[in-house]
C-alpha positions in Angstrom: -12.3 -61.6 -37.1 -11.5 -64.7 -35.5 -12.4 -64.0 -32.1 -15.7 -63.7 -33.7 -15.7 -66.8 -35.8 -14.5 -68.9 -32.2 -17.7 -66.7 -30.3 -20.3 -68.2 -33.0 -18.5 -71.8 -33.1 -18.7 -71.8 -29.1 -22.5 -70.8 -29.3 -23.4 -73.8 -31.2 -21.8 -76.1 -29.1 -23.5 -75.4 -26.3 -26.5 -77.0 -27.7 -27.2 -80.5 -26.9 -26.0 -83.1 -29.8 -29.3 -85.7 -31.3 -28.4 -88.8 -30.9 -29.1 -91.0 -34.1 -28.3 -93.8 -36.2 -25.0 -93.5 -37.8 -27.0 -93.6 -41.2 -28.8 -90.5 -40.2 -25.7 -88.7 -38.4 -25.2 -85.4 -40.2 -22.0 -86.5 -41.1 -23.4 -89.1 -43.5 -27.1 -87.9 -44.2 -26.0 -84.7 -44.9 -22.0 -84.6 -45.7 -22.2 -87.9 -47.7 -19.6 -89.3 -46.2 -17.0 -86.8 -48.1 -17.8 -83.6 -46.6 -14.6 -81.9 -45.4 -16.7 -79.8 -42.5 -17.2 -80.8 -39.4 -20.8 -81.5 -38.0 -21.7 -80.8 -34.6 -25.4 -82.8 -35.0 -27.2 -80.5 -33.4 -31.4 -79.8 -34.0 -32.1 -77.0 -36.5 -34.3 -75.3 -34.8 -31.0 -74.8 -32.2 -28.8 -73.3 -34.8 -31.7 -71.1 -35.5 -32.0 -70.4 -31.4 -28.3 -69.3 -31.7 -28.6 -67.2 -34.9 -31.6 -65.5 -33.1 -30.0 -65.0 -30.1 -27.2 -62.6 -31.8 -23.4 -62.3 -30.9 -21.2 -59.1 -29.7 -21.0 -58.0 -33.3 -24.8 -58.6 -34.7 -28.1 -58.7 -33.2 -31.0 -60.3 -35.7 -34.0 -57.4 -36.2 -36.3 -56.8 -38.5 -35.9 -53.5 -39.1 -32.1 -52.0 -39.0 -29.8 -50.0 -41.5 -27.2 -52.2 -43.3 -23.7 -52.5 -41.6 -21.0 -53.7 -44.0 -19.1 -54.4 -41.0 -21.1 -57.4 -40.2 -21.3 -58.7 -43.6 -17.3 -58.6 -43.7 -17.5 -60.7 -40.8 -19.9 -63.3 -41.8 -18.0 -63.6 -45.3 -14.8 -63.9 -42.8 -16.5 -67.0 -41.1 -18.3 -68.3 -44.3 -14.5 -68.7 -45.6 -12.5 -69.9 -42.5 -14.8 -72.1 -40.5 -14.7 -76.0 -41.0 -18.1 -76.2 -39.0 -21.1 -77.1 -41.1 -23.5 -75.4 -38.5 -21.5 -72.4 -38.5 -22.1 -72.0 -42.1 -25.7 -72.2 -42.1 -25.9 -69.3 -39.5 -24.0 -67.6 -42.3 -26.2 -68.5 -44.3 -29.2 -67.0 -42.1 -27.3 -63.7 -41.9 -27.2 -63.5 -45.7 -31.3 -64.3 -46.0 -31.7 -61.8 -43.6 -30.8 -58.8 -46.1 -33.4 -57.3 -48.0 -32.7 -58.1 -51.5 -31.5 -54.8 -52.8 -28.6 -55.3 -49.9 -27.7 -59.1 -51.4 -27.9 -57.3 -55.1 -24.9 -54.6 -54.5 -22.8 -57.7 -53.0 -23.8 -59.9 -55.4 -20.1 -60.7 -56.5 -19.1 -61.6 -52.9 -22.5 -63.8 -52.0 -21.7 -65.7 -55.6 -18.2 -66.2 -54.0 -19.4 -68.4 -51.7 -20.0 -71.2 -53.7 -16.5 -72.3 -53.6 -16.8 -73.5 -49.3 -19.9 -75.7 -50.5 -19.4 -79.5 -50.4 -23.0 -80.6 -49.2 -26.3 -80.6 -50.2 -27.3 -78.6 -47.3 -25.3 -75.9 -48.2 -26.2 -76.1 -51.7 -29.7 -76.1 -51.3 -29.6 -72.7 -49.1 -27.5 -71.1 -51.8 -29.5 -71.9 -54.8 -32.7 -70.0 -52.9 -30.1 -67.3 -53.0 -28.5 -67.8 -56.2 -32.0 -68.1 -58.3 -33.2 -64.5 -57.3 -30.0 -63.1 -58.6 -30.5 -65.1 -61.5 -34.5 -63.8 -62.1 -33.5 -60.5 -61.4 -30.3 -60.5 -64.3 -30.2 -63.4 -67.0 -26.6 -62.2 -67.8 -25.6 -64.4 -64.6 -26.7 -67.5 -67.4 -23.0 -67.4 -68.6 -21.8 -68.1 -65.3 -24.0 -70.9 -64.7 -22.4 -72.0 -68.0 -19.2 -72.2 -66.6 -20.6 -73.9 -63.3 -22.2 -76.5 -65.7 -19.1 -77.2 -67.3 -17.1 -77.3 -63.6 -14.7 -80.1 -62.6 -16.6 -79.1 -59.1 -19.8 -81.0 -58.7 -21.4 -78.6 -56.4 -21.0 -76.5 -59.1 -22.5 -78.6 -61.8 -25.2 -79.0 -59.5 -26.0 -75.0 -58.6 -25.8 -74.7 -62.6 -29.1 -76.7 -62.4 -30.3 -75.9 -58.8 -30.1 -72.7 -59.0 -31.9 -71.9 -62.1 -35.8 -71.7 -60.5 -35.0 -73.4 -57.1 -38.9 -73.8 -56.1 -40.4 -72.3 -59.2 -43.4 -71.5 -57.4 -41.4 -68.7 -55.4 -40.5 -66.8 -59.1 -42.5 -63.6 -59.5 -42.5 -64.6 -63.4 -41.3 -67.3 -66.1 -37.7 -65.9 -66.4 -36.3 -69.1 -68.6 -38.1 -70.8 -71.6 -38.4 -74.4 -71.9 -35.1 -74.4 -74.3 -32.4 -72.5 -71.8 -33.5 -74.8 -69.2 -32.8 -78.1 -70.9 -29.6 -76.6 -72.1 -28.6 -77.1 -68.8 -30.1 -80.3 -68.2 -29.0 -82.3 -70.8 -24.9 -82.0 -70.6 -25.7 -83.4 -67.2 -28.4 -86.3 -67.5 -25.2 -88.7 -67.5 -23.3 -87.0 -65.0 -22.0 -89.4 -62.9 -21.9 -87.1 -59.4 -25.4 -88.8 -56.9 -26.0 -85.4 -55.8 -25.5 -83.6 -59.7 -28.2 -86.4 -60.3 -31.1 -85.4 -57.4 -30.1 -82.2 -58.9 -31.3 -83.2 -62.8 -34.7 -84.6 -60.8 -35.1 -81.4 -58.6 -34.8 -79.1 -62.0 -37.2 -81.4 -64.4 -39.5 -81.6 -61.3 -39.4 -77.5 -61.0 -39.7 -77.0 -65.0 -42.5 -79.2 -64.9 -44.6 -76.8 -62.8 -44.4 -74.8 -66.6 -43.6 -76.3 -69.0 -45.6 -79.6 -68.1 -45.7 -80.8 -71.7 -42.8 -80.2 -72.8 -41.1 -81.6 -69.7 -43.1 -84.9 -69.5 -41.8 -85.5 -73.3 -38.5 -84.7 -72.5 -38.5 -87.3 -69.9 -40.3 -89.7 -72.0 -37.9 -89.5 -74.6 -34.9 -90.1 -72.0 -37.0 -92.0 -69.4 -33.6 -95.1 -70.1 -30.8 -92.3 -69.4 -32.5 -90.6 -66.4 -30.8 -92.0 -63.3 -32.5 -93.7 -60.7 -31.2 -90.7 -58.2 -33.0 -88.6 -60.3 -36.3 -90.5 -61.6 -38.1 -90.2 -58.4 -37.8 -86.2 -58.2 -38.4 -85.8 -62.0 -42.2 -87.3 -61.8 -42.8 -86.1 -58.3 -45.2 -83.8 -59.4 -46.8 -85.6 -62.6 -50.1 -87.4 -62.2 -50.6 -91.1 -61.7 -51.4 -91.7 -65.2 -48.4 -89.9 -66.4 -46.2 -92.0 -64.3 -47.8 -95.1 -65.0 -47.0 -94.7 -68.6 -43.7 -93.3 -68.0 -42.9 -96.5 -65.9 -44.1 -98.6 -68.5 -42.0 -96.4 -71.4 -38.5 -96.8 -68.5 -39.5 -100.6 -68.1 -39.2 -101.5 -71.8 -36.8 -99.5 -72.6 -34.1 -101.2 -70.0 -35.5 -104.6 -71.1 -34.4 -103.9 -74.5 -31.0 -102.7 -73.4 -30.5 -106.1 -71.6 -31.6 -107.8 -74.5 -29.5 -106.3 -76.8 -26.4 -107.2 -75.0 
């Protein structure tokens, strides 16, 4: 297994590194700064060049029977590599499956929320993680747990994860209600990246339940964090911002006023 794990490591690196500003060096734009992966800052469009290109144990095509052998392998490298780039061709592998395949491994694939610690990560595993959760709501009392998590990632994937892009959900799986159950033991959270995550999931609920979600953000418009205000009213219309500015505005006044 980790002969195979060094062969996909060795076929990144042979794609040239971007140079960037340190601010914009995966390492920091990506990692935060606290990521305990490596990055090798390399263009994604190359990672996807190296995915495509296969390795001695798996060759990418459209149409070929499912070999558990090379799912046992990715899971190998998912769970021993310190690479960042390595994971996301892990991550390609898994996206790859028809669903039905990602279905009867669903325990494993839910297992690998334990190597995330960025946002990169995250993200790729929500698009995963909200399918499971369309297709079976009993998965909501793990993302209870995962909202309750010491783990930030965790707390975040409890949110993430519940419509990811809403637009890609075959039907309205969660009411108005379970999804603010989530939201709100969160909306103080003090985690940046738990916070984008509040913004990502108000901005995805509103695309449903826009009433509902522009009165829910009214009403909190002083708690919601500034990592998270932009994202929340991405999608609202100028006038609904406008008042929602004005509603944020007065509020915070009147917190400094009363001190």
């Amino acid at each position: 297994m980790k002969t195979y794990q060094v062969e996909v490591e060795r076929s990144l690196k042979q794609a040239k590194p971007v140079d960037k500003p340190s601010i914009w060096k995966a390492e920091n734009y990506v990692g935060g700064g606290r990521s305990a992966l490596t990055f090798l800052d390399i263009k994604i469009p190359d990672v996807r060049r190296a995915y495509m290109k296969g390795f001695s144990f798996f060759k990418p095509a459209k149409k070929k029977p499912f070999n558990k052998n090379e799912l046992e392998i990715f899971d190998y490298i998912w769970k021993n590599s310190q690479n960042h780039e390595t994971l996301i061709v892990c991550l390609y592998y898994l996206k790859s499956l028809p669903f039905s395949i990602r279905k009867e491994n669903r325990e494993l694939i839910l297992s690998w929320l334990a190597r995330v610690d960025n946002w990169a990560l995250s993200d790729e595993m929500s698009g995963l993680f909200s399918e499971f959760l369309e297709d079976d709501l009993k998965l909501l009392s793990r993302y209870k747990k995962w909202n309750k998590s010491k783990n930030s990632w965790e707390r975040r994937q409890s949110l993430v994860g519940l419509l990811f892009y809403s637009r890609f959900r075959k039907r309205k799986h969660l009411t108005w209600a379970q999804i603010k159950s989530f939201l709100d033991p969160l909306l103080a959270d003090e985690d940046y990246y738990v916070q984008k995550g509040v913004g990502w999931t108000i901005r995805e609920a509103y695309h449903w339940y826009p009433a509902a979600v522009f009165a829910y953000v009214e009403k909190n418009a002083r708690i919601i964090d500034p990592a998270a205000w932009y994202a929340c009213t991405e999608k609202m219309s100028t006038k609904e911002k406008n008042k929602l500015k004005q509603v944020r505005r007065e509020r915070i006044r009147s917190r400094k006023n009363s001190k």
